[in-house]
ZAGU-814793 format. One record per residue (C-alpha): y, x, z. Coordinates in Angstrom, 3 decimals, decimal comma. Layout:
BEGIN
         yy         xx         zz
          Y          X          Z
...
***
This chain:
BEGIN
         yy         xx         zz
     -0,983     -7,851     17,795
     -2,802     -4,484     17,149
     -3,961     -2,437     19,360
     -2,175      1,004     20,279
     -5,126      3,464     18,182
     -2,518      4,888     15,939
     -4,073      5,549     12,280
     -0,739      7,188     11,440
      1,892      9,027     12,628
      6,078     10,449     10,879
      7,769     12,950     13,032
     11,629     13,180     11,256
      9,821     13,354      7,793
     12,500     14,398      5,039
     10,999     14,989      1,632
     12,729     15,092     -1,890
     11,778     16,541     -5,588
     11,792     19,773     -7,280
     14,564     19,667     -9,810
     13,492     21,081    -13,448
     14,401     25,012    -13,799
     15,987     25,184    -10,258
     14,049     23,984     -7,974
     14,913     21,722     -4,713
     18,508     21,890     -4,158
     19,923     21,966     -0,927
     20,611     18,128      0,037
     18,270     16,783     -2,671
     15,718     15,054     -0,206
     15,367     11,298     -0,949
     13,813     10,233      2,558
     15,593     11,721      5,448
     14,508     11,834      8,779
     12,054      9,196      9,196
      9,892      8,471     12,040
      6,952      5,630     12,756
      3,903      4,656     14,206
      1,013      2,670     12,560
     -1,807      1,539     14,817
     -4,940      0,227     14,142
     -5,224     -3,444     12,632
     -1,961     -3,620     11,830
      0,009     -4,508      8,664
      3,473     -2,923      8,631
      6,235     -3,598      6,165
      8,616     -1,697      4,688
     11,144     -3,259      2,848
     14,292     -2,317      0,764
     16,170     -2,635     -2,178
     14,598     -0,167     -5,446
     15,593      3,158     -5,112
     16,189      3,064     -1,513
     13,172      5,659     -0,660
      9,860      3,635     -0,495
      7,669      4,931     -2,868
      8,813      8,288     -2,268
      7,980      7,899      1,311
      4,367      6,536      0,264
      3,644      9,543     -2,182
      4,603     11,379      1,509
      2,137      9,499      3,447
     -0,793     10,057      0,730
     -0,188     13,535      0,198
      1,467     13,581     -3,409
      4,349     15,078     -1,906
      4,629     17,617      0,906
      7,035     16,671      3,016
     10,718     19,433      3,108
     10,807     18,886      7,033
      8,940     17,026      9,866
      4,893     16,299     10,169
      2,428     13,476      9,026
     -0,365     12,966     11,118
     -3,740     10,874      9,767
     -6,278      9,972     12,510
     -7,975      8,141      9,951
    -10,101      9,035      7,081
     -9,131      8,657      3,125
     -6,429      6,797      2,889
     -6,068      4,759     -0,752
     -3,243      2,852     -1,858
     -3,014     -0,577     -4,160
     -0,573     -0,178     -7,433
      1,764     -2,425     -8,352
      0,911     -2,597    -11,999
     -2,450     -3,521    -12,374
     -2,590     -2,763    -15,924
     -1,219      0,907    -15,357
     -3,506      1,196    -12,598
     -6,977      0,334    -14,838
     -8,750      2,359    -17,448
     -8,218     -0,258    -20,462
    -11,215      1,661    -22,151
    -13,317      1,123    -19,085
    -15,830     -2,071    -17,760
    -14,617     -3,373    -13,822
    -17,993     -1,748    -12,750
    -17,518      1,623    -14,593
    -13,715      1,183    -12,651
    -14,942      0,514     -9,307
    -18,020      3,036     -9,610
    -15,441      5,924    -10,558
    -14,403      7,180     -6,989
    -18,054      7,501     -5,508
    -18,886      9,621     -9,010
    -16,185     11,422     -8,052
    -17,289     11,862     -4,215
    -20,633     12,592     -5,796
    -22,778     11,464     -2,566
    -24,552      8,762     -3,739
    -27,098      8,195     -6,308
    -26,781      5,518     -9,117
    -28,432      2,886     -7,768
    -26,721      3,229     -4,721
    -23,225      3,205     -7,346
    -24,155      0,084     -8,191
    -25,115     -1,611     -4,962
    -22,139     -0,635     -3,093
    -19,541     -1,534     -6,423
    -21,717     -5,039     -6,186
    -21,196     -5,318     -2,687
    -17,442     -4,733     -3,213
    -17,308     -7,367     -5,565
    -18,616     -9,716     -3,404
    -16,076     -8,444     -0,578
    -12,374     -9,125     -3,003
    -13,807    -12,495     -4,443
    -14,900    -11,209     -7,992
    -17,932    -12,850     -9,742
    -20,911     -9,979    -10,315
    -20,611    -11,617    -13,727
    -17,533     -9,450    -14,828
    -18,958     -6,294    -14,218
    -18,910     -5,580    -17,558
    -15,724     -7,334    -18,723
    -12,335     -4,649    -19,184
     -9,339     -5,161    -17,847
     -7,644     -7,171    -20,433
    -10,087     -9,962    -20,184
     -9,230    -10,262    -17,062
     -6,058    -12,149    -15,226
     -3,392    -10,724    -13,001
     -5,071    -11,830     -9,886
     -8,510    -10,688    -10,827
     -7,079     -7,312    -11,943
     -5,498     -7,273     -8,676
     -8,573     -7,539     -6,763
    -10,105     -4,800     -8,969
     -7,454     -2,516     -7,857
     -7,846     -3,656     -4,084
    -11,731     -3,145     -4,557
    -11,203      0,640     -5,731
     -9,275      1,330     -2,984
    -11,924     -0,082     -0,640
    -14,915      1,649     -2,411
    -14,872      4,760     -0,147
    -14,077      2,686      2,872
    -10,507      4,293      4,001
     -9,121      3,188      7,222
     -5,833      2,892      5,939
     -4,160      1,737      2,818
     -0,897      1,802      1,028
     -0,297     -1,270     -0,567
      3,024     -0,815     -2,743
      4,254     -3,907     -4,289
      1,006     -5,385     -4,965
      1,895     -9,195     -5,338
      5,138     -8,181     -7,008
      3,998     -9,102    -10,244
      1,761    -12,075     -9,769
      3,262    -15,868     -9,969
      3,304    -17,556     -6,523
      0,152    -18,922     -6,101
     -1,814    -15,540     -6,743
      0,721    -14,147     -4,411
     -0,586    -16,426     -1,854
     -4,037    -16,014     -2,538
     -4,048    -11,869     -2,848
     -2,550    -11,980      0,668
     -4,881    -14,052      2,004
     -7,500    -11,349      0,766
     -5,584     -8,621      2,087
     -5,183    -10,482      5,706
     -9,130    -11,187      5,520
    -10,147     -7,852      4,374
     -7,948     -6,524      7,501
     -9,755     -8,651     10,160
    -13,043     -7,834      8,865
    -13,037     -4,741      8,592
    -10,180     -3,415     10,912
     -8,102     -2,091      8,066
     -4,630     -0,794      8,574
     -1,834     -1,409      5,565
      1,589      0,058      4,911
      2,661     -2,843      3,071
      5,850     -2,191      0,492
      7,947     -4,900     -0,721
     11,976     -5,356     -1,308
     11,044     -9,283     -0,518
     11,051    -10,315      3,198
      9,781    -13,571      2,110
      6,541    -11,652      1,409
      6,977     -8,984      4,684
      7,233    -12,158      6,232
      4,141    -13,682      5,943
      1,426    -10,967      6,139
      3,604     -8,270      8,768
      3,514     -8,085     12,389
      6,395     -5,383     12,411
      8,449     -4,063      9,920
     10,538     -1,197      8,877
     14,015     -1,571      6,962
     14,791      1,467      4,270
     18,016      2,164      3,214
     19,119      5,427      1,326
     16,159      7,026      2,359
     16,417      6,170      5,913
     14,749      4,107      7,965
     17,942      1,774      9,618
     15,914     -1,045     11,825
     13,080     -1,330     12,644
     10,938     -4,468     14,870
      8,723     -7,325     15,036
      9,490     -9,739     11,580
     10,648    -12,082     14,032
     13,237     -9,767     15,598
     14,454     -8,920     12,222
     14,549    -12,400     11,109
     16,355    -14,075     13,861
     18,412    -11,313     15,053
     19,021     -8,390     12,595
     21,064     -6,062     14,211
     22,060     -3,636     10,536
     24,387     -5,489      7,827
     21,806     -4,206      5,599
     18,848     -6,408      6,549
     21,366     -9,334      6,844
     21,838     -8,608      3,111
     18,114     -8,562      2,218
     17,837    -11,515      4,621
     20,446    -13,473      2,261
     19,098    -12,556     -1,195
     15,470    -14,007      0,412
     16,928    -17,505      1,100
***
């Protein structure tokens, strides 16, 4: 169990999107209300069905979307988030190094040589041989991909990540194996994850506590094992059902 440092706080959050030529309409948030802690350590899930609110509600968290109502609160510094779809996600005209080494060019504190050490040094940390520093993306597998993206996000050392969907797209043994890395990489270097998923299979095996989204609201939320063995909303008996 984490302890209670929160790295992030939702006060009644409600957020929603312009609509072309008029604006935001009146009723035309697609997260309403929501409220959470996430503390130091910790990976928390949230979990629902597509469309229900959650990547919305991570574009909130990172700043991609000012929230209509309510406050987000950091206390930690740069948070990144991990893509679902790792080809999206990667330059296909770039090298894994040139990938990796992108954000500190961007930050524009450190020197080349000290580029290189630390994108080395990240390799090292997400399991990827120094050897494909120089490969691109498409010579590379889903897993490996995967690790590029979870390296980028750890290149400027955030204290918090948003990891939406990340194992979505791998087969089951890469799932397994990415989660191990993103359970390591927590322990090691006290990382905190939002972790999105509609599969409670998944929420299951990497989350302490969890958060249930439904129409843009947040309907239950507990330790897995409370919503496992005694869901309270009809809704996460649903998702509980289409997991067995």
């Amino acid at each position: 169990m984490p302890n209670k440092e929160k790295v992030l706080e939702l006060c009644h959050v409600s957020a929603g999107y312009d609509l072309p030529g008029v604006g935001k309409k009146a009723g035309a948030d697609v997260i309403h209300d929501v409220s959470f802690e996430l503390y130091r350590g910790e990976i928390l899930g949230l979990v629902g069905e597509s469309g229900s609110g959650k990547s919305t509600l991570a574009r909130v968290i990172l700043g991609m979307l000012p929230p209509s109502t309510g406050t987000v609160r950091h206390y930690t510094k740069r948070p990144q988030m991990i893509f679902q779809d790792t080809a999206g996600s990667l330059n296909p005209g770039h090298t894994v190094g040139w990938i990796l080494e992108e954000p500190l060019r961007i930050y524009g504190k450190y020197d080349r040589a000290e580029r290189v050490r630390r994108v080395q040094d990240i390799m090292d940390l997400v399991g990827l041989p120094r050897s494909y520093y120089d490969r691109l993306p498409r010579e590379l597998s889903g897993g490996q991909r995967q690790r590029v993206c979870i390296g980028t996000a750890l290149i400027q050392r955030p204290g918090l990540i948003v990891a939406d969907e990340p194992v979505s797209a791998l087969d089951v043994t890469i799932q397994s194996q990415i989660l191990e890395l993103i359970d390591r990489l927590r322990r090691e270097l006290g990382l905190s994850y939002l972790f999105i998923s509609h599969d409670l299979n998944v929420i299951y095996e990497i989350c302490e506590r969890c958060l249930v989204m439904y129409q843009g609201r947040i309907v239950e939320q507990g330790t897995v094992e409370e919503l496992f063995d005694h869901p309270r909303e009809e809704y996460t008996r649903c998702l509980l059902e289409a997991a067995e």
